[in-house]
N, C-alpha and C positions, 0 to 999 in steps of 0.2 A: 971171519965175520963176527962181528961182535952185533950181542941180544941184551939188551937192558928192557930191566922190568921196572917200571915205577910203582912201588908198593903203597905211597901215599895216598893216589887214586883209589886204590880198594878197600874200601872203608865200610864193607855190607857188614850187619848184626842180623840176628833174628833172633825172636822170642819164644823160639820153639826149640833151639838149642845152638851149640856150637857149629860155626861153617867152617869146612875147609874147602877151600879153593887150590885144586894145582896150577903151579905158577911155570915150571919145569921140567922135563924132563929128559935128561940127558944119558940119558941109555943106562947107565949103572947106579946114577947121583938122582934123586929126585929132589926139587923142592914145594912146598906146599906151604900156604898162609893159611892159619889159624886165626877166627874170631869167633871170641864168647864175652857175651855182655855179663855183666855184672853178674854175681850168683851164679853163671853156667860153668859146668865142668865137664873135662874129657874124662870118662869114664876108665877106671885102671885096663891098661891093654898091653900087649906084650907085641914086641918088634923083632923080626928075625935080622935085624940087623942095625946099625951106629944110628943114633938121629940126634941130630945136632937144634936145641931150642933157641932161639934168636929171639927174648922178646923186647920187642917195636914199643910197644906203650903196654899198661896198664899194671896191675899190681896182684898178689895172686899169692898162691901156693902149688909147688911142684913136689908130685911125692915120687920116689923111687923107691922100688923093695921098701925098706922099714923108716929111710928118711926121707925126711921132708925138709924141702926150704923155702925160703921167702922171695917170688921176683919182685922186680921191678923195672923199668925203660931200660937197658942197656946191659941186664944178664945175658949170659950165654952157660946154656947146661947142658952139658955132655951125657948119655945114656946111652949104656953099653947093648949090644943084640941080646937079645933075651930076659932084658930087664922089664918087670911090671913099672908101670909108668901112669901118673892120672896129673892130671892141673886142675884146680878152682879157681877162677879169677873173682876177685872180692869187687873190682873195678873192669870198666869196658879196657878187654885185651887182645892185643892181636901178636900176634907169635910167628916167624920165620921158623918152619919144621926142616931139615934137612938127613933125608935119608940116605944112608951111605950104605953099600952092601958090602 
């Protein structure tokens, strides 16, 4: 049986801070949509396990341990289990989160 999720329809921000929304969850694989408006960021966090960034629109900085880089629409960035991890979006961004155990 196939499940399609239309990601375009969920398009909520708030001004109180970053939303996630689970989109998925398939027993071992989770996935989650990230939205932070302009100026918000995911505060540095550590994952016991793979999570895969998907970002959909917007423009930003992703930090891991000591680097950082620059997204934009159509990055995908890899982060290994146990990596520190934060994002600042400079523009309204939403992010395809993929946890893998």
């Amino acid at each position: 049986m196939m499940l399609m999720i239309e990601t375009n329809s969920k398009r909520e921000f708030s001004r109180s801070g970053a939303l996630s929304m689970p989109l998925l969850d398939a027993g071992k694989a989770r996935t989650l949509l990230l939205s932070l408006d302009a100026g918000q960021a995911v505060a540095p966090c550590q994952m016991p396990f793979l999570v895969l960034y998907y970002f959909i629109e917007g423009q930003g900085q992703i930090r891991i341990g000591d680097e950082q880089a620059e997204f934009q629409p159509g990055s995908l960035v890899a982060v290994p289990a146990g990596a520190v991890r934060s994002i600042s979006a400079s523009h309204q961004t939403r992010v395809l989160a993929v946890q893998i155990p």
